[in-house]
N, C-alpha and C positions, 0 to 999 in steps of 0.2 A: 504494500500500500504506500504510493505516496503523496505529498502534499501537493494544494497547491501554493507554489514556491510566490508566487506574487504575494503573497501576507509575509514573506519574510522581508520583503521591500519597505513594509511599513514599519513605522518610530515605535520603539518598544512598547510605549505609555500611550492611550489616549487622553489630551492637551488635560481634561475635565478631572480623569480618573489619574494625575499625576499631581493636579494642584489639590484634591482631596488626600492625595495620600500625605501628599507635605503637611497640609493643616494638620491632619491625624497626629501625627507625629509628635508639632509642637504642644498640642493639644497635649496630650500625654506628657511631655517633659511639663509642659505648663498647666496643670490641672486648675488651677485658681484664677487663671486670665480667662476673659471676655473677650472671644472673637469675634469680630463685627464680619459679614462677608457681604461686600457689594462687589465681586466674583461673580463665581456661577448664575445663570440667569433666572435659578428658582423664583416661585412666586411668595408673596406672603401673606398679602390677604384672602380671608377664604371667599369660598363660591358663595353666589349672590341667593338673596331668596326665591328670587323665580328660577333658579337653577336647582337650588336645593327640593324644591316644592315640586318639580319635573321627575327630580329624581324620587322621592318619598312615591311620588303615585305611581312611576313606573315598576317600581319596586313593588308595593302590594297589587301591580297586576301580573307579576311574573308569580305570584304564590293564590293564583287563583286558576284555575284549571281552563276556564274558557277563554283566558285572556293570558294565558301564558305565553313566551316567544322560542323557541329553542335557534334555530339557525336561521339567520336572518339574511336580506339579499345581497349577496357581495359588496354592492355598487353601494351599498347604502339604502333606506329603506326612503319612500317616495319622500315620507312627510317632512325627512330635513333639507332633501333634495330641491325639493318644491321651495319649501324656505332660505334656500339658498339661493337658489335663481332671482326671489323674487325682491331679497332685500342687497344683498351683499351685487347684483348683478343689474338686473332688469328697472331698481332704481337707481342706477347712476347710467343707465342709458344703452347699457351693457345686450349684448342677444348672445347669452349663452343655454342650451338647454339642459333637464333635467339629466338625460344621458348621454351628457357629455363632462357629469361630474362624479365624482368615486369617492364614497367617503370612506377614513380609513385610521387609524390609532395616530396619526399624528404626522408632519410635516418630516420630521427625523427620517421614520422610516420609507414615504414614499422617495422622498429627494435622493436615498441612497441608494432603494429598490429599482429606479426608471433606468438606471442604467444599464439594469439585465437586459431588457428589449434592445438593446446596440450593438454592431457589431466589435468587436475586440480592439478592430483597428482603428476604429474612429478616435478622431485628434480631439480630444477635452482642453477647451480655453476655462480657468477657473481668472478670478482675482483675487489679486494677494495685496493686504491680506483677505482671507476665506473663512469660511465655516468650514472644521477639518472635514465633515463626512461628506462633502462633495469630493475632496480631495480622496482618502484612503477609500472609498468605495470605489472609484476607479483606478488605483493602485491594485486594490484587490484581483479585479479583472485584466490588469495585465496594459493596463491604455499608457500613450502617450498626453503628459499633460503641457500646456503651454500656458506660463502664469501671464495677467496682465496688472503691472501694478497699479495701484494707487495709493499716493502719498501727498502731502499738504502741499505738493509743489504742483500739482495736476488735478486741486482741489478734490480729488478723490471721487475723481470723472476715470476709468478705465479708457484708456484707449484702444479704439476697433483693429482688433487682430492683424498684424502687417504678413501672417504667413497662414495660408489653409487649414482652418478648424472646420470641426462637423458638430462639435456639441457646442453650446457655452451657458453657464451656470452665474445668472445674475442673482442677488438677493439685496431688495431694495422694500421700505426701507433696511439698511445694511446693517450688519452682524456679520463685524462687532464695529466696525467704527461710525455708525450712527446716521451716517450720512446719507442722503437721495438724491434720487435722477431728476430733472427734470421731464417735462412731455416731446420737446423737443430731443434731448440726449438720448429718452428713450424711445424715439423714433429712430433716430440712428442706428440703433442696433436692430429695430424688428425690419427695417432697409438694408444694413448688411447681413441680417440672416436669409431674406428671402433671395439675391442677389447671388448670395454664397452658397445657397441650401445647404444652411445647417439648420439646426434645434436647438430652439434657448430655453430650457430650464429655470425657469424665473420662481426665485423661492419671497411667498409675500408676507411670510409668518406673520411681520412685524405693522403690517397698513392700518389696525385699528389706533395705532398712535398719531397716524400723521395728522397736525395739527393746520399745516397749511393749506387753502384750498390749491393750489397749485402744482401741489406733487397729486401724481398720479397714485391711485387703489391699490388698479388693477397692469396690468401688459395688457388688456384686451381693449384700454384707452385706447388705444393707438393701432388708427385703421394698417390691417392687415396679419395684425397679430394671429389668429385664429390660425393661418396657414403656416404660420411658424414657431409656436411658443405652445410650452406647457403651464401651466400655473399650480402652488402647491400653496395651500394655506391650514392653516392651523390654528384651533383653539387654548392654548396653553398659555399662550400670556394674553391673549385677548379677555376670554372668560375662568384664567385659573385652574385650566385644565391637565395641568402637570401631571396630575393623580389619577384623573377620569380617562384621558386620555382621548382625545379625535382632534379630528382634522380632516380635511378633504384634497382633492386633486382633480384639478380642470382640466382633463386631453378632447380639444374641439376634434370635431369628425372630420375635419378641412387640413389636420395636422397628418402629415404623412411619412415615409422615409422607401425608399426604395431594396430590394432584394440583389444578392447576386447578379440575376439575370437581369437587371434594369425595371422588374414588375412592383409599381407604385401598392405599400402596404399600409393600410389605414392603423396608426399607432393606437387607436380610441380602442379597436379589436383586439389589436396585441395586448396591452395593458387588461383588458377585462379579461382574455384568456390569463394573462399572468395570476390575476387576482383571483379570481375561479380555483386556481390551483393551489396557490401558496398561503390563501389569505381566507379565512371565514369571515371576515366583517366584521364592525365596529360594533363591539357592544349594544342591543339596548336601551339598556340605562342611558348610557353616555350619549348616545343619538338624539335620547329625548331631552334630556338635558342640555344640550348644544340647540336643540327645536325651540330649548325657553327663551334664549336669550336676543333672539324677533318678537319676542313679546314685546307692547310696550313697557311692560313693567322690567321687563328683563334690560331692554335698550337701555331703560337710565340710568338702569343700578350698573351695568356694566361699563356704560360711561365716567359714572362716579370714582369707579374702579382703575380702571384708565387714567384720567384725570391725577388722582389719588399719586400714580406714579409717577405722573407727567411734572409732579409740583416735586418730586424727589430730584428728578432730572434737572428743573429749572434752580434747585437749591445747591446741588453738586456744581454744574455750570457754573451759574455766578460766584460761586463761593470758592471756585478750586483759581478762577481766573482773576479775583482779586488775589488769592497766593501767588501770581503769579504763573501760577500752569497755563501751556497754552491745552486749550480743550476744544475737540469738534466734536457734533454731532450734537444727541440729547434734545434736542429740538421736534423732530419729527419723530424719533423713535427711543425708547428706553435707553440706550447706550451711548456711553460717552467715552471718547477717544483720547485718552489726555496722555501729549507726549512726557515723557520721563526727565527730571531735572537732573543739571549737571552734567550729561551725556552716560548716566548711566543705562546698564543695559536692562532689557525689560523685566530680564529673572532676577537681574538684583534690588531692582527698584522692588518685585516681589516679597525677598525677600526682607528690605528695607520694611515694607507696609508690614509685613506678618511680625518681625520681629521688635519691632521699633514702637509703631503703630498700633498693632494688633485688627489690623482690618487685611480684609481679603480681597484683592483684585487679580486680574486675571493678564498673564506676559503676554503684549501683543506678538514678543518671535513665536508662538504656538499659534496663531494665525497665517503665518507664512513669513518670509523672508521680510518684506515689506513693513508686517508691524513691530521690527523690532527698534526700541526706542520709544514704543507706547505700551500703553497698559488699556485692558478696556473695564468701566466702570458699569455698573448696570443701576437701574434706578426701582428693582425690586425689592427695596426693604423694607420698613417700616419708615415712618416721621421721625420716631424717634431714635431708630438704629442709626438714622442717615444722618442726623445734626450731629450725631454721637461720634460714627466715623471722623467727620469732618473737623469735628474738635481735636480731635487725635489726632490727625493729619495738619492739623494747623500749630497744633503746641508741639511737635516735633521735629519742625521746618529748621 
């Protein structure tokens, strides 16, 4: 029996499950200190009551015999479907239909998964810095990848591929450095993919933050996408779904990719055969619960939730750039990109924070090449964890 040797390509640690072992660690020499973490992207407020209340009744009808569910339909079951089209789509102008969406445990897994439906060969354009599991899941598969960076010198706009890609994986707003495309930039790219015929991969985890009317949602803004672009979104920092786990994935029927022999393969087929086979479908529970949150009641309390973070972010921002940090992002999405002082490097500023500080932030070199010299901060924690960080990061300067 042998392996496959493409996981031996990949970085011993994964980025998340390396800065958890470090805390561990300190954590145990240091049993009496207080770790602050604006680190990992966990969430902290809990789920909303039209969420909670979705779930309570979905619940007592899974323990009644006529109203029970056992295996539910792949793609997702109609009723969040339907909810989906109609709010997150169809009102912002959007014509996506019911089945052309997949709901599924979460953005993580589909964004890592689509790229079993590719051939081996296909050239992967990522930007650096990245989300690593766009990266090592096609490590895994054996692909060629071509970074494209972005740094504060190129305001953290990627530049259009200057050599032949077949994939490319955007995530806007961006994770980890906080920043967005415009409608015009990203018409650019859904213009260089149709031009190029490649697939862009556009991860939208993060669009329930964006605050300005001017960044785009969706990729489906921008006439012609449907023929070239997949879209992945997820519940998890929107509605707190860390635990409950969904998410869905947009493959329009207009999205294609070709065979061997030059024969045009509808990706929306492939994908639901993938799914058919490897995937039983999103919970239930979790369905009905992601169904509350188009409630009205649900919209606001999730807003407030939203909001709730967005006032963490606006407190990190101003507060780290009167210390003098320069900081990007945090504005349209939870994350904030703040370069490292002194020219230290991003593990040891790391370090600095865990040992010094006692706050947890995250090395942007575990992002790629590109973030090294930043850290990225996230805006999930409490009011009061975050003024708390910050005082420790100020009385330590």
């Amino acid at each position: 029996m042998k392996i496959n040797e493409n996981y031996l390509e990949l970085s011993d640690n994964y980025l998340f499950a390396d800065i958890a072992k470090r805390v561990r660690t300190f954590k145990a020499e240091h049993p009496k200190v207080d770790v602050i973490s604006l680190g990992i992207g966990d969430v902290t407020q809990p789920l909303v009551p039209a969420v909670l209340e979705a779930l309570h009744k979905a619940t007592d009808e899974m323990g009644v015999a006529t109203t029970f569910r056992g295996y539910g339909p792949e793609r997702g079951y109609d009723f969040l479907r339907e909810a989906i089209v109609e709010h997150n789509f169809r009102a912002r102008g959007i014509d996506i239909a019911a089945d052309e969406i997949f709901v599924s445990d979460g953005t993580k897994s589909d964004t890592g998964n689509f790229q079993e439906l590719l051939s081996a060969d296909c050239v992967v354009a990522v930007t650096d810095p990245v989300y690593p599991v766009y990266v090592d899941s096609n490590v895994m598969a054996g692909r060629s990848i071509v970074t494209l960076p972005c740094t504060a010198e190129n305001g953290f706009v990627p530049e259009l591929p200057k050599e032949h890609v077949d994939v490319i994986y955007l995530c806007y707003p961006n994770n980890p450095t906080g920043t967005t495309l415009s409608h015009k930039e990203l018409y650019q790219w859904v213009d260089y993919a149709i031009k190029n015929d490649a697939l862009i991969l556009y991860d939208a985890a993060y669009e329930a933050y964006i605050q300005s009317e001017k960044v785009p949602h969706s990729i489906y803004e921008v006439p012609g996408a449907k023929h070239c672009a997949v879209e992945f979104h997820s519940y998890s920092k929107t509605a707190g779904f860390t635990g409950v786990r969904c998410g869905y994935t947009i493959v329009p029927k207009k999205v294609s990719a070709r065979d061997a022999d030059g024969k045009v393969v509808s990706l929306n087929a492939l994908w639901n055969r993938r799914q058919c086979t490897k995937f039983n479908g999103s919970s239930y529970l979790s369905q009905r619960a992601a169904e509350a949150i188009y409630t009205p009641e649900g919209k606001k309390q999730i807003k407030t939730t939203i909001d709730y973070y967005m006032e963490n972010a606006r407190i990190m921002r101003e507060e780290l750039a009167e210390l003098g940090f320069k900081v990007y992002g945090g504005q349209d999405a939870p994350y904030l990109w703040v370069h490292t002082p002194n020219n230290m490097t991003s593990w040891k500023f790391f370090e600095w924070m865990l040992h010094s500080a006692h706050v947890v932030c995250t090395p942007g070199a575990g992002f790629g090449p590109s973030g090294e010299g930043y850290v990225r901060l996230t805006a999930f924690g409490t009011h009061e964890n975050t003024e708390k960080a910050l005082r420790r990061i100020a009385n330590r300067l």
